[in-house]
C-alpha positions in Angstrom: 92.4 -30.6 -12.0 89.4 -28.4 -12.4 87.5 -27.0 -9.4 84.3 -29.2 -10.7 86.7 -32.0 -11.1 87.6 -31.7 -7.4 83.4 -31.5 -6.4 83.6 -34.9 -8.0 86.5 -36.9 -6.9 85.7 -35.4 -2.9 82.4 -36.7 -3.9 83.7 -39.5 -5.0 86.3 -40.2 -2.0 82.8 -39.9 0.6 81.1 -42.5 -1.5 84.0 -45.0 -1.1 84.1 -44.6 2.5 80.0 -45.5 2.8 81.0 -48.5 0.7 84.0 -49.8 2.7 82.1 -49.1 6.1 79.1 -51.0 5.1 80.2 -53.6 2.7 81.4 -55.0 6.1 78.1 -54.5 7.5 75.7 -56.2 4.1 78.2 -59.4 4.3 76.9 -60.9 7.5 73.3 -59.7 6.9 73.5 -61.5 3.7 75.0 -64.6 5.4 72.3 -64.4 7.9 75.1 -64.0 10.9 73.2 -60.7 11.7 70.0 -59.0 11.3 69.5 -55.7 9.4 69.1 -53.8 12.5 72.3 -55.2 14.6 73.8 -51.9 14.5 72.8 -48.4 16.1 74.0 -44.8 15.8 77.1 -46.1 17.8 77.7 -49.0 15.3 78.1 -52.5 16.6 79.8 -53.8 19.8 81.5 -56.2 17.8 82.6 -53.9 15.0 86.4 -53.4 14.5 87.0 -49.8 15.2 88.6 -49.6 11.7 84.7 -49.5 10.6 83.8 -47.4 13.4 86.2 -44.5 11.8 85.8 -45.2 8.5 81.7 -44.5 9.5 83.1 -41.5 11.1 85.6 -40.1 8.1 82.6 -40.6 6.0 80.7 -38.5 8.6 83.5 -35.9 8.2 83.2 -35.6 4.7 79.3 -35.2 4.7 80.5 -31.9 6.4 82.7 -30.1 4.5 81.5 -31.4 1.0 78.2 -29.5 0.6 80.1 -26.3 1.7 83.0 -27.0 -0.8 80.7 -27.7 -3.6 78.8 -24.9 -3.2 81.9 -22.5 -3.3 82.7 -24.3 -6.6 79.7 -23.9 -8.0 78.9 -20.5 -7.2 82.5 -20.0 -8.6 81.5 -21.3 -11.9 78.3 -19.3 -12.3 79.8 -16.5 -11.4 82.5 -16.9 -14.5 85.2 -17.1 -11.4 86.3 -20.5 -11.4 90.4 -19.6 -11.0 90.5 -19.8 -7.3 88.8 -23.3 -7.3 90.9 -24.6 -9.8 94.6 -23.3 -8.0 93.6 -24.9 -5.1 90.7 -27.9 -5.3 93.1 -30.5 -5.7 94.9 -29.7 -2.8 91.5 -29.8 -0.5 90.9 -33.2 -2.2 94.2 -34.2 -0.9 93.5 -33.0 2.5 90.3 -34.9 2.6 91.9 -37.9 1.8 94.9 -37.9 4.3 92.4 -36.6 7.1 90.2 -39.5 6.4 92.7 -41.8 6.0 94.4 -40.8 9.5 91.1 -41.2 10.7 90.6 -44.9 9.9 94.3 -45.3 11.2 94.0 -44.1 14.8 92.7 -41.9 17.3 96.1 -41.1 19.2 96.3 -37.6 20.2 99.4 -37.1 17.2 96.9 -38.7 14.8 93.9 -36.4 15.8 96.2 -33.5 15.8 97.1 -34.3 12.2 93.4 -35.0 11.3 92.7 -31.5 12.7 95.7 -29.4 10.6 94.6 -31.4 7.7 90.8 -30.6 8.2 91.3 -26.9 9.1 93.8 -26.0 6.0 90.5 -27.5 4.1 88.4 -24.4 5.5 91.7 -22.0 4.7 91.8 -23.1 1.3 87.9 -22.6 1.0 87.4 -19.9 2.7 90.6 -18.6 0.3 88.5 -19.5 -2.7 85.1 -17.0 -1.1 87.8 -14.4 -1.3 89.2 -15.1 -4.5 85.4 -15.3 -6.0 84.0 -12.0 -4.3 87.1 -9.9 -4.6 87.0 -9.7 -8.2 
């Protein structure tokens, strides 16, 4: 998989996780069980907290997705797009496990393995900056 390819299945990955989180939320609106504006910042009281950490996963990968874009990107102007593609699969991987552990729990083992799968993301990105300006 290309380093571009990556930009768009990570994009693709955070757009599934808007969809899963509020398809829940459109069905009762649209069966007129609850109005539009039933759910704040914090989500609803009633919400299963699956949705809850599906909203935040999605959250999570509003953050690193502009940032890993851009290093692709800039990679591919730059006529440097090797370091991407060695390792962009492997952040797309890590996006998915750590936003699938996400939706799955909030024990401490699960937020520890959220966090090793979220910070060898930045390694591998911040691996790519070096591989683009070293050469």
């Amino acid at each position: 998989m290309s380093g571009l390819q990556a930009v768009v299945y990570f994009s693709l990955w955070t757009l599934l996780l808007v969809v899963f989180y509020s398809g829940y939320r459109v069905i009762p609106i649209l069966r007129g069980t609850k109005k539009p504006n039933a759910w704040t910042r914090g989500g609803a009281v009633d919400e299963p907290g699956v949705i809850t950490r599906t909203h935040h996963a999605h959250l999570n990968a509003l953050e690193t997705l502009p940032i890993f874009a851009a290093v692709v990107l800039a990679g591919a102007a730059l006529g440097k797009p090797a370091p991407a593609n060695a390792v962009g699969e492997f952040i797309v991987v890590l996006r998915v496990a750590q936003s699938v552990i996400h939706m799955i729990s909030t024990s401490p083992m699960m937020v520890l393995l959220r966090a090793v799968a979220f910070f060898a993301q930045i390694l591998l990105i911040l691996w790519m900056i070096r591989g683009i300006l070293a050469g």
